[in-house]
N, C-alpha and C positions, 0 to 999 in steps of 0.2 A: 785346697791348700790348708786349711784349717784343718782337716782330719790328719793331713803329713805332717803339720809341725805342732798338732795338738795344741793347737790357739796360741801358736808362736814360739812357744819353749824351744822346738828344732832352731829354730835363730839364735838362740843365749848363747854366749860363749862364755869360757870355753867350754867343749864338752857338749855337746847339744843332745847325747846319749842320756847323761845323767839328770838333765832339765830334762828332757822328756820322760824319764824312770819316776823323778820327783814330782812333775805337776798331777798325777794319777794319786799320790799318795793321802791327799783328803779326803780321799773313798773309804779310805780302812774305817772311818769311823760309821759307813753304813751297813756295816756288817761285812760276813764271808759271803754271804747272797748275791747281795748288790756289786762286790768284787768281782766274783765269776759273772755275773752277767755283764757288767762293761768290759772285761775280756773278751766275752765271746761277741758281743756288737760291735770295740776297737779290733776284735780280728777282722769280723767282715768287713767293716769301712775302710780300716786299713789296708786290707787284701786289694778293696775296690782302689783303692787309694794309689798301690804301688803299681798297679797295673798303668795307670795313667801319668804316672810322676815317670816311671822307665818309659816311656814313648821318647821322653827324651834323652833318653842316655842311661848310666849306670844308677845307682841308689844312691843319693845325694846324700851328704852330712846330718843335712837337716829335716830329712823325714827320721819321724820318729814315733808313729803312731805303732810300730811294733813293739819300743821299748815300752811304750805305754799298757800294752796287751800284755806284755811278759810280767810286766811290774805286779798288775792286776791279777794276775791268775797266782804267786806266789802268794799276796795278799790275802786271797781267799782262803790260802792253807793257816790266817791265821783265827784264833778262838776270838779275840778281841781286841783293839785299837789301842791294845799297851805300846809305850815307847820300845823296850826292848825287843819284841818282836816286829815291830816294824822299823827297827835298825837293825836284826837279823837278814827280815825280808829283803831291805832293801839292797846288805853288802851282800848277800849271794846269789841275787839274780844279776848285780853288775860285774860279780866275780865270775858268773859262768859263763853272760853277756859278754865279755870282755876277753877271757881265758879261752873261750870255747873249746871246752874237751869236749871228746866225743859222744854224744851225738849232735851236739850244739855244731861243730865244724864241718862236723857231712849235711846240716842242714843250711849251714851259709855259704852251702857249696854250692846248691840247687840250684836254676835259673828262675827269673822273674818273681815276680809278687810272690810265689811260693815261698821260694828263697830266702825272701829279705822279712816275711814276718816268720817261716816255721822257726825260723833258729832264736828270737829272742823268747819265742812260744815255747820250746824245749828249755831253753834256759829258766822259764817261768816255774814249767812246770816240777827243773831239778831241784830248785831255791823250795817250791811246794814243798817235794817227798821230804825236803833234808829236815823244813820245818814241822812234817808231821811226825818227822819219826822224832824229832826231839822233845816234842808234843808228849810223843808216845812216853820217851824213854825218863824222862822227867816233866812229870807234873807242873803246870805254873809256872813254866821257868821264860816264857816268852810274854809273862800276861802283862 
């Protein structure tokens, strides 16, 4: 239960999407390193997670260890723990999280554990490319 609601945040209301995106977000300040790797440890537990939370039914409100992976992995696309980039980060992984274009909606289309963490992991990783290419195309501008 602690891995699903990521030490409770799935419980906040309202939104329990966005507490789950936000309680991940004091990582930025351990680097892009340590971001991508609680990504890739909140996808495993989480994976492990949602397999055992669906036994009972559909993906509850309040799991939320996938927002937290997605959160994490766009983070990692950032240089360093400036505000502007990590209020970049965070409105466009909730915007793709939320909007789910394509490939985000073919992956919350999938069944089980798969399902319910690929698509905030796509979402993660679009919030990434968008921040690196603005990386790319202006210098400094997320620092």
């Amino acid at each position: 239960m602690a891995v699903a609601t990521l030490g409770g945040a799935g419980l906040l209301k309202p939104a329990p999407g966005t507490w789950g995106s936000a309680v991940v977000l004091p990582l930025v300040l351990a680097g892009p390193a340590a971001c991508l790797v609680g990504a890739v440890l909140l996808l495993a537990g989480g994976y492990w997670a949602a397999g055992q939370v669906m036994r009972e039914g559909d993906d509850p409100g309040w799991f939320v260890a996938d927002e937290g992976a997605g959160m994490l992995l766009a983070l990692a696309a950032l240089p360093s723990a400036g505000i502007p980039g990590v209020l970049a980060a965070f409105a466009l992984f909730r915007l793709f999280d939320i909007a789910k274009p394509w490939p985000v909606s073919w992956a919350d289309r999938q069944p089980g554990a798969f399902g319910v963490m690929a698509d905030d992991v796509l979402a993660g990783a679009m919030a990434a490319a968008l921040l690196l290419a603005a990386q790319a195309g202006f210098p400094g501008v997320l620092a």
